[in-house]
C-alpha positions in Angstrom: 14.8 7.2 13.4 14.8 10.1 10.9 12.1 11.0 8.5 14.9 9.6 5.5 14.5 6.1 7.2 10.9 6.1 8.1 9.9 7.2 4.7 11.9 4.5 2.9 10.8 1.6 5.5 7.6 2.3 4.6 8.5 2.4 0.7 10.1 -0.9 1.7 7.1 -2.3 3.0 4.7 -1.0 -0.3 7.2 -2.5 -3.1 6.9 -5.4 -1.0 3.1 -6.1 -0.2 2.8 -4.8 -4.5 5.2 -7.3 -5.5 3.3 -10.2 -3.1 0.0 -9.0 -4.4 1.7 -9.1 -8.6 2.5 -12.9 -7.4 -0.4 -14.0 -5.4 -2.0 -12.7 -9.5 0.0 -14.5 -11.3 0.5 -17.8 -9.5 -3.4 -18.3 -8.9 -4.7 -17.1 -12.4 -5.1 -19.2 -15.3 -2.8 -19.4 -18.2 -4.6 -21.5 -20.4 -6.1 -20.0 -23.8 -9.1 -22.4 -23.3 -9.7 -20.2 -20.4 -12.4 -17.4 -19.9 -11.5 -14.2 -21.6 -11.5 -12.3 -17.8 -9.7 -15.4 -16.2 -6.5 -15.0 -17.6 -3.5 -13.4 -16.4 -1.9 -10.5 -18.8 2.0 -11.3 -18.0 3.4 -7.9 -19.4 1.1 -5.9 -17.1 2.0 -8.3 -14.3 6.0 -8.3 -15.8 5.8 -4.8 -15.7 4.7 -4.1 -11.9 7.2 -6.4 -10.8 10.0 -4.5 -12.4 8.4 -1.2 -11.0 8.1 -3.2 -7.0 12.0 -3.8 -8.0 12.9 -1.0 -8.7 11.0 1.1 -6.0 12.5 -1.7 -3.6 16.4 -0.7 -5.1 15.6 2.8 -4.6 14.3 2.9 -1.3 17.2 0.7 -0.3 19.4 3.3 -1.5 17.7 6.0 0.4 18.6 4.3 3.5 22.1 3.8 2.8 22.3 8.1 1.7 20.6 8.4 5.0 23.2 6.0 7.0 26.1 7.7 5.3 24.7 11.6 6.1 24.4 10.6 9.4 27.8 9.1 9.3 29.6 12.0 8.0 27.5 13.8 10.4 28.7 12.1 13.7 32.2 12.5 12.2 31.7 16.6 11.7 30.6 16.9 15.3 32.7 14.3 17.0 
């Protein structure tokens, strides 16, 4: 395994565990306005760092497949 694919794996595995985290928030929080002030969930901060766990998650996906085409290309040069 390169350091190309162990760096994204692991990039896979943080957009993952932050978007599970941005969930586990959202789904257990309150939404009710009757709620305590420090209860409630703020949806655009919680909207936002699930587009940012996306988007980290789409990049490092196409990291890999860079990676799995250089090392194509490469096996092709040599053989």
């Amino acid at each position: 395994m390169t350091i190309g694919q162990t760096q994204a794996l692991q990039g896979l595995q943080s957009s993952e565990a932050q978007f599970n985290r941005v969930a586990a928030s959202i789904a257990q929080a309150p939404f009710s306005s009757s709620a305590p002030q420090g209860d409630r969930v703020d949806l655009s901060t919680q909207a936002v760092a699930l587009i940012q766990s996306r988007n980290s998650f789409e990049a490092n996906i196409k990291a890999l497949k860079v990676d799995d085409q250089m090392q194509q290309t490469l096996l092709n040069v040599i053989g």
